[in-house]
C-alpha positions in Angstrom: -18.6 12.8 -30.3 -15.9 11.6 -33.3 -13.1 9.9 -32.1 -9.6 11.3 -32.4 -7.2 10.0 -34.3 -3.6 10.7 -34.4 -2.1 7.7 -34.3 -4.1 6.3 -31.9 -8.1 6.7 -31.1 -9.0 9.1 -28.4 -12.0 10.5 -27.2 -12.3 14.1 -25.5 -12.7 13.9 -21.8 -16.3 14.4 -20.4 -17.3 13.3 -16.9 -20.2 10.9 -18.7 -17.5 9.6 -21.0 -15.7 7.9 -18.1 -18.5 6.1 -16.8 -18.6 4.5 -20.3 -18.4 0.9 -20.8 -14.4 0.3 -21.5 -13.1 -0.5 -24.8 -11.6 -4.0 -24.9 -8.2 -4.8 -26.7 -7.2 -8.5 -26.3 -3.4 -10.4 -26.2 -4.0 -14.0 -26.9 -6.6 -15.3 -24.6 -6.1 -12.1 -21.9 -8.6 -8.9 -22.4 -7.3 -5.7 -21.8 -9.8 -2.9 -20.8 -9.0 0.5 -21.3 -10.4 4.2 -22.1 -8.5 7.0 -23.7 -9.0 10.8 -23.8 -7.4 13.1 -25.0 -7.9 16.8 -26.4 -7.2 17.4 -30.2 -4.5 20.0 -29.1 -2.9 16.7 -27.5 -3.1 13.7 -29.2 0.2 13.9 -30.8 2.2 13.8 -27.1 3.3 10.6 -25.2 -0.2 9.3 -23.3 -0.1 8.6 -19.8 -0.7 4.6 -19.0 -2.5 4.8 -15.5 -2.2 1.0 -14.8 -4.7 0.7 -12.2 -4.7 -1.3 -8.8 -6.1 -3.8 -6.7 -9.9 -2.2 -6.4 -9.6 1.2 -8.0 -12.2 1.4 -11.3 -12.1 4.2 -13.5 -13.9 6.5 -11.8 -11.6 6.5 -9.1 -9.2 8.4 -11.9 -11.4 10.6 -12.7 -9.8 13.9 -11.0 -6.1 12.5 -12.3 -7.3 12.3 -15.7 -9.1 16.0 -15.5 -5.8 17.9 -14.3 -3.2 15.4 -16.8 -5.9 15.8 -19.8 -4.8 19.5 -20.1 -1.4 18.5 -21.1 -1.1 15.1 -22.2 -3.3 12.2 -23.8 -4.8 9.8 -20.4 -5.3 6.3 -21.5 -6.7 3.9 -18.3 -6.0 0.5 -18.5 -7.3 -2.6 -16.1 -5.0 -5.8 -16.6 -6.3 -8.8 -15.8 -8.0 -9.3 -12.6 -6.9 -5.6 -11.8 -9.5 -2.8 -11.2 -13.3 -3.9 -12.8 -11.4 -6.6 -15.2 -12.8 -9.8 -13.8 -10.7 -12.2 -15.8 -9.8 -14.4 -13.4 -5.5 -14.5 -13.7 -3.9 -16.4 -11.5 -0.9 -17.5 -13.1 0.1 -14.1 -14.3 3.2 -12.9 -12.3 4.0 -8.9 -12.3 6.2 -9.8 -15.0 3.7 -10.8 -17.2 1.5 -8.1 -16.4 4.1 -5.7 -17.7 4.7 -7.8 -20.7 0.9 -7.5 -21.1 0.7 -3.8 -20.7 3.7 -3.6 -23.1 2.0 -5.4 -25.4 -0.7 -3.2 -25.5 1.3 -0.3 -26.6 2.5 -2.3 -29.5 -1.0 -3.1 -30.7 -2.4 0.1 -29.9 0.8 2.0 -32.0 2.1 3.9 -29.1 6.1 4.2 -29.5 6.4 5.7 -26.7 4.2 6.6 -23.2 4.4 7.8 -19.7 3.4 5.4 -17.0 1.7 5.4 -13.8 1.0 3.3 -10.9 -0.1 3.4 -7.6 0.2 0.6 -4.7 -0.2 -2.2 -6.7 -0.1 -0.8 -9.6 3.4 0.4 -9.1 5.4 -2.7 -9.3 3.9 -3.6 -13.2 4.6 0.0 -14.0 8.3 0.1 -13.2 9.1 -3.3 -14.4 7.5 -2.1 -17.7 9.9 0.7 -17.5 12.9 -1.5 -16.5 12.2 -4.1 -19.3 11.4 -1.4 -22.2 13.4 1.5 -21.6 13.0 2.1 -25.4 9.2 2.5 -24.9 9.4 4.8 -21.2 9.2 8.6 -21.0 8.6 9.1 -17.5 7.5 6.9 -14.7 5.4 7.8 -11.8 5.6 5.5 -9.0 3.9 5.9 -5.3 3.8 3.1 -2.8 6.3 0.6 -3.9 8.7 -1.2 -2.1 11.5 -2.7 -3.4 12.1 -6.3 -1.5 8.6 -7.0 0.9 9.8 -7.0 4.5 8.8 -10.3 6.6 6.1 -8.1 8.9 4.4 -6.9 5.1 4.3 -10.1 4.0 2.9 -11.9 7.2 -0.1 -8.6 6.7 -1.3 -9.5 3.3 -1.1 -13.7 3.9 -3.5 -12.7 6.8 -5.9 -10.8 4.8 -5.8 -13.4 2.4 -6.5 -16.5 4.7 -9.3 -14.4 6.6 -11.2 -14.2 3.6 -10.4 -17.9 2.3 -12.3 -19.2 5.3 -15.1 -16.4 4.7 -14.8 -14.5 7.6 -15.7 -11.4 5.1 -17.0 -8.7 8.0 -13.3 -9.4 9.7 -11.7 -9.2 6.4 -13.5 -5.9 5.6 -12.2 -4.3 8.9 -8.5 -5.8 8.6 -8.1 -3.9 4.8 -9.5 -0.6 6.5 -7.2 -1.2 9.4 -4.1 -2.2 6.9 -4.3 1.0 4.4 -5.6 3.5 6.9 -2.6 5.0 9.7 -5.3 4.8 12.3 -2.4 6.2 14.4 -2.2 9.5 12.8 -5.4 9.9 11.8 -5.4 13.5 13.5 -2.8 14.4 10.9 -4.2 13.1 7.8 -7.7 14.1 8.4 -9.5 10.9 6.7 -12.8 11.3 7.9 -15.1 8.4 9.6 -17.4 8.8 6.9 -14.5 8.0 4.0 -13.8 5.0 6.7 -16.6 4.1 6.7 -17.2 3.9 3.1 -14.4 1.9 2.3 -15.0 -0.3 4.7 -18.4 -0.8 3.1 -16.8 -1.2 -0.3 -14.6 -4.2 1.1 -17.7 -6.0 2.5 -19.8 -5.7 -0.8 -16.9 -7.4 -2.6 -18.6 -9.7 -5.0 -17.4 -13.3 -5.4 -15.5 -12.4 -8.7 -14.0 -9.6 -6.6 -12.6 -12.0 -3.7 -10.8 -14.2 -5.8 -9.5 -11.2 -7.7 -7.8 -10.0 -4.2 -6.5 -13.6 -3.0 -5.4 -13.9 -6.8 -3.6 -10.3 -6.3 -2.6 -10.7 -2.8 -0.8 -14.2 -3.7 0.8 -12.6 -6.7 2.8 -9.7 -4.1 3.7 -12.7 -2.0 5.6 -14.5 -4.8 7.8 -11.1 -5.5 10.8 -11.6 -3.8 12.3 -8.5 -5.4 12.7 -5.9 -8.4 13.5 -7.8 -12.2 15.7 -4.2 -11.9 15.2 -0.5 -11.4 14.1 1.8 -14.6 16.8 4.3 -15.9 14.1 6.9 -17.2 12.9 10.0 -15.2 11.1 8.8 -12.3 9.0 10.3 -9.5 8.5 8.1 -6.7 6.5 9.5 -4.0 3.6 8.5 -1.0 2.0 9.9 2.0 4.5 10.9 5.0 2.7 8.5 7.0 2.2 5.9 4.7 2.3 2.7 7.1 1.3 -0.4 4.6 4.5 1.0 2.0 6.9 2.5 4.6 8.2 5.9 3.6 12.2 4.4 3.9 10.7 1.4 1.5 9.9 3.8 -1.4 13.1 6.0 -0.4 14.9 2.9 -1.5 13.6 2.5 -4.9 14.1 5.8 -5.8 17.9 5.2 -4.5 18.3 2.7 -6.6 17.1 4.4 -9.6 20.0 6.7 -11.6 17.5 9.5 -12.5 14.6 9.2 -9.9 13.1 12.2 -7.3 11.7 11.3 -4.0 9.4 13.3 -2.1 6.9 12.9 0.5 3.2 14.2 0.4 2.6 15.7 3.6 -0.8 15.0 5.7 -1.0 11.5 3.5 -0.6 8.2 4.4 -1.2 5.2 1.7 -3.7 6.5 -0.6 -2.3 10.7 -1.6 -4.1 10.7 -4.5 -6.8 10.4 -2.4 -6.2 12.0 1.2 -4.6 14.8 -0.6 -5.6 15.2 -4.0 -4.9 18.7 -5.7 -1.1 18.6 -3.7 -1.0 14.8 -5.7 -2.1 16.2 -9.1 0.2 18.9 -9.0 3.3 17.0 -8.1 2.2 14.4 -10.8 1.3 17.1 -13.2 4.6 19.4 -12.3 6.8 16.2 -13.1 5.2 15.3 -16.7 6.0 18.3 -17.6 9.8 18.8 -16.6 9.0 21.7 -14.7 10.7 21.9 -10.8 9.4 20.6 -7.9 10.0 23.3 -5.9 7.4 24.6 -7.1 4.8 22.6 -5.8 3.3 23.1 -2.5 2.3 20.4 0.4 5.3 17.8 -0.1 8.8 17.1 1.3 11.5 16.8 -1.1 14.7 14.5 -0.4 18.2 14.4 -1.9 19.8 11.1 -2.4 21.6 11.8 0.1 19.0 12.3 2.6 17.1 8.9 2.6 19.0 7.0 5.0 17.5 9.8 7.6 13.5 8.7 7.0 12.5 7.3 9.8 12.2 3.7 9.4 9.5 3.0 12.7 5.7 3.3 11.7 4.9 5.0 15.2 6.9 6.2 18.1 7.6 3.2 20.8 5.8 3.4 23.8 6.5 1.7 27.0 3.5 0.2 29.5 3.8 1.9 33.1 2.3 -2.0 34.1 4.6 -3.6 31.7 3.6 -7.4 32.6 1.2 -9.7 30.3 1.3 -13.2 29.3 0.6 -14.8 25.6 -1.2 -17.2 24.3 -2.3 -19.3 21.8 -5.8 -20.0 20.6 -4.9 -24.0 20.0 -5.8 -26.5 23.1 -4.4 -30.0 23.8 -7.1 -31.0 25.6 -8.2 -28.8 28.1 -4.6 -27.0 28.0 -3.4 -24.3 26.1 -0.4 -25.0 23.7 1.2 -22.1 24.5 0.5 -20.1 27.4 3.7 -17.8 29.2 4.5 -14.7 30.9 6.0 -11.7 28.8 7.5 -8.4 30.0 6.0 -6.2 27.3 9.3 -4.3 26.4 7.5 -2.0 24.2 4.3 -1.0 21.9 2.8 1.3 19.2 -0.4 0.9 17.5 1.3 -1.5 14.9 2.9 -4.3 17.1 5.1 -4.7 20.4 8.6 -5.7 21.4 7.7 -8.8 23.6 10.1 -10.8 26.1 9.1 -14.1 27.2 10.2 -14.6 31.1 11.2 -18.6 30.3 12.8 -18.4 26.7 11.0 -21.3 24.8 8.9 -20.2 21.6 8.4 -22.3 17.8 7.7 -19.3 15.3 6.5 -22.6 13.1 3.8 -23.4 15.7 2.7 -20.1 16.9 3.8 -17.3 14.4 -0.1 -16.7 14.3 -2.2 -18.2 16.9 -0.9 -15.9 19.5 -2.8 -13.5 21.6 -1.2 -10.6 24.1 -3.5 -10.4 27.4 -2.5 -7.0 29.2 -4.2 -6.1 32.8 -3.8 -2.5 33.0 -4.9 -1.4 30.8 -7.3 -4.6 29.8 -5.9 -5.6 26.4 -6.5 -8.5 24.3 -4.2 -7.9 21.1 -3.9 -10.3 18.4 -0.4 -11.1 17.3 1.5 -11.9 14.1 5.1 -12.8 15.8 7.8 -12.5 12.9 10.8 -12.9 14.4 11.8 -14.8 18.0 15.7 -15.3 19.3 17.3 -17.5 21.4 17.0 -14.9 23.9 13.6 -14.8 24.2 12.5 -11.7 22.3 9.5 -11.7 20.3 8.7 -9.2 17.4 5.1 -8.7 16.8 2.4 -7.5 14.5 -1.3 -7.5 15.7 -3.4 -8.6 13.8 -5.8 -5.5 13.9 -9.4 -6.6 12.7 -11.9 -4.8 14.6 -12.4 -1.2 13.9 -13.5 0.0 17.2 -11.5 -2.4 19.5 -8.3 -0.4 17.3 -9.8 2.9 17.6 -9.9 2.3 21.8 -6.7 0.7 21.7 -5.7 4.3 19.5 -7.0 6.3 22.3 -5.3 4.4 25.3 -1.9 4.8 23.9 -2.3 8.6 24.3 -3.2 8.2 28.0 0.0 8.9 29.9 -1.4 6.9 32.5 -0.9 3.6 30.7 1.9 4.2 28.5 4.7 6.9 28.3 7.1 8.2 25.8 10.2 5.6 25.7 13.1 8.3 25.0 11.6 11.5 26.4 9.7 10.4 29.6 12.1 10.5 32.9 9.8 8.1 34.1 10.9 5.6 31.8 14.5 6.0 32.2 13.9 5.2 36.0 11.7 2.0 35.1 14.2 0.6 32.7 17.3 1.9 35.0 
C-alpha cells in the first residue's frame, strides 16, 4: 500500500493495518508512537489526535477510527507510558505530556488538528487545547474532571498502594469495581463476560505495565487543577452513570469553557465509547463535523444553564432498617484494637455510608484507611476509606470495594426492602428518623 502524502504521511485504513507495529517519532530522549490513516479524499482536512489512556492500545480505537476515517484523517498517538508505550515516564506531568503531543504536531507539519481524549486521556488533550489555541480545531473531551474531589483521590492512592505491595488479584478486582457502576449495572447492560474480561486484562498486567499505572496513577494525584479551560469548540460528554468522573464533574468543565456542549450518553457509565458505541461515534462524528446534536439519538443534551441540576450523588441514599454497627481498625496494640466504636449507620449506597460514631473521638491521620464497618443485619463487613470526620462525630466514607462477588451480594442486599429502604420516599423511614 503507498503511503499518502499531503503534507503529512498517511496510510488507508484497513483492519490489518491497525494491528501494525506503530511508527515511532521521538522529542529528545521521549518516543512517541503513533499510526495515521487517512483516505486520499481526506488527507488535506485537520487529523483527529486520539491521545490515548491509561490501558487502551490501538485496537481498542479501532471502531472510532472506522466511523471518523470517512470524514477526517485519524492519527493514534501513545505518549509515554500511555497505552502500549512502555517508556517508563515518571517525571512527566500532564503538562508535559501536552507539550509533548504539541510537539509532535510541529514535527510531524500539522498546523492545525482536532483532539481527542478519554478518561485519562482527557486532561493532556484539553491542556493541549488551552496552551495552543492557535493549533486546536475542536476538542472532544469525556471523563474529565476539573479539580479531583478528596473521595477520587483517596480511590486511585488505594489502587496504587494495593498493587505496590503486590496484592495484584485484589488490585485486579478494585479497577473492575472502580470503572464499572456495579450499582446500575441493569441499566448499562455490561455483561459478566465483558467483566470478566477486564478483569482478566488487569491481572495479566505485565511488570512494565504496573509501573506504567502507579506512574499514571501518581501523575492524576499531583493535578490539583486545570493550567485553564480551552476557548475552541468543545464536546465534553460521558456515560449518565459514570461514577469514577461524576456526571456534575464533567458538567463543570464544560461550564467553564466559552464554547463547550455538554451532553450525557444514556445507558453508559465510564467507558461510552465502549458500553455504547455507535450512540458514541455518532455524537463524536456529528460534532467534527459542525452538524447539530439534536440530531443524534441515545444522549441527553444540557444548556449551561441546566448543570447545576445533575445530580451530584453516585447512588440514591439508603437507610438500614437495623441501623447499628461498630468500626474498626485492622491495627492492634497488643491484643487490643486501636480503634474499635459503636456507629449509628446514618446512611448507605453501594459507594460509601454516612457514619455517626456514638462517643465522638476519631484521627482521620490514624485511621483514614484501616477502618472496617461490621453490620449484623444484614451481616456486613465493608471496608472503608473515611474522608472526612467533624467534631460532631460524623464520618464520610468510601469502601474500599475489592472483591467482585462480596460487591455483587452487597449489590443485591441493598435492593431488599427488608434491610434497607428508600431514605426520602419510604414512610417507614420518616417514622425511624422522626
Amino acid at each position: 500500500m503507498e503511503p499518502i502524502t499531503m503534507g503529512f504521511q498517511y496510510q488507508e485504513y484497513t483492519r490489518s493495518a491497525i494491528k501494525a507495529d506503530a511508527i515511532q517519532l521521538w522529542v529528545g530522549k521521549w518516543r512517541i508512537d503513533y499510526l495515521a490513516f487517512s483516505s486520499p479524499a481526506n488527507a488535506h482536512k485537520p487529523p483527529l489526535l486520539v491521545v490515548g489512556g491509561a490501558f487502551q492500545n490501538f485496537t481498542s480505537y479501532k471502531y472510532c477510527v472506522e466511523r471518523i476515517y470517512e470524514d477526517f484523517p485519524v492519527i493514534l498517538v501513545d505518549l509515554p507510558s500511555l497505552g502500549n508505550n512502555t517508556q517508563i515516564a515518571p517525571d512527566l506531568s500532564m503538562e508535559d505530556l501536552a507539550d509533548l503531543l504539541y510537539e509532535f504536531s510541529l514535527q510531524s507539519g500539522l498546523k492545525k488538528v482536532h483532539l481527542m481524549g478519554l478518561s485519562l486521556g482527557s486532561a493532556i488533550a484539553s491542556t493541549f487545547a488551552y496552551k495552543y489555541p492557535q493549533a486546536t480545531d475542536k476538542l472532544i473531551v469525556a471523563g474529565i474532571v476539573t479539580r479531583p474531589r478528596k473521595s477520587w483521590r483517596m480511590l486511585v492512592e488505594e489502587s496504587v498502594r494495593v498493587l505496590e505491595q503486590g496484592r495484584m488479584d485484589e488490585f485486579s478486582q478494585a479497577v473492575v469495581l472502580y470503572l464499572v457502576n456495579y450499582d446500575r449495572m441493569d441499566d448499562t447492560g455490561i455483561s459478566p463476560t465483558a467483566r470478566k474480561l477486564f478483569y482478566r486484562q488487569m491481572k495479566r498486567l505485565s511488570d512494565n505495565e504496573c509501573e506504567r499505572y502507579k506512574i499514571n496513577g501518581r501523575r492524576l494525584l499531583s493535578v490539583e487543577g486545570l493550567l485553564g479551560y480551552p476557548e475552541c469548540d468543545t464536546l465534553v460528554t460521558t456515560g449518565e452513570f459514570d461514577s469514577f468522573t461524576l456526571p456534575w464533574e464533567n458538567a463543570s468543565f464544560a461550564e467553564n469553557c466559552p464554547n463547550a456542549q455538554f451532553t450525557l450518553i444514556k445507558g453508559a457509565d465510564h467507558l461510552p465509547q465502549l458500553e455504547k458505541r455507535e450512540v458514541s461515534l455518532d455524537l463524536f462524528s456529528t460534532f467534527l463535523r459542525g452538524e447539530s446534536l439534536q440530531t443524534v439519538g441515545g444522549i441527553r443534551r444540557f444548556s449551561k444553564g441546566e448543570y447545576s441540576q445533575i445530580e451530584r450523588r453516585r447512588a440514591e441514599r439508603l437507610v438500614p432498617c437495623n441501623n447499628h454497627g461498630h468500626v474498626t481498625s485492622e491495627s492492634r496494640v497488643g491484643d487490643r484494637f486501636r480503634f474499635n466504636k459503636p456507629v449509628t449507620v446514618v446512611d448507605i449506597n453501594f459507594f460509601g455510608c454516612l457514619l455517626k460514631l456514638d462517643e465522638p473521638g476519631f484521627s482521620l491521620a490514624d485511621h483514614a484507611r484501616d477502618c472496617t464497618l461490621y453490620m449484623d443485619s444484614p451481616d456486613l463487613k465493608l471496608e472503608l476509606l473515611v474522608f472526612d470526620y467533624d467534631g460532631a462525630g460524623y464520618l464520610r466514607c468510601l469502601f474500599k470495594h475489592g472483591n467482585i462477588q462480596a460487591a455483587e451480594r452487597f449489590t443485591q442486599l441493598l435492593k431488599q426492602g427488608e434491610y434497607f429502604l428508600r431514605r426520602d420516599k419510604d414512610e417507614k423511614v420518616r417514622r425511624i428518623y422522626g
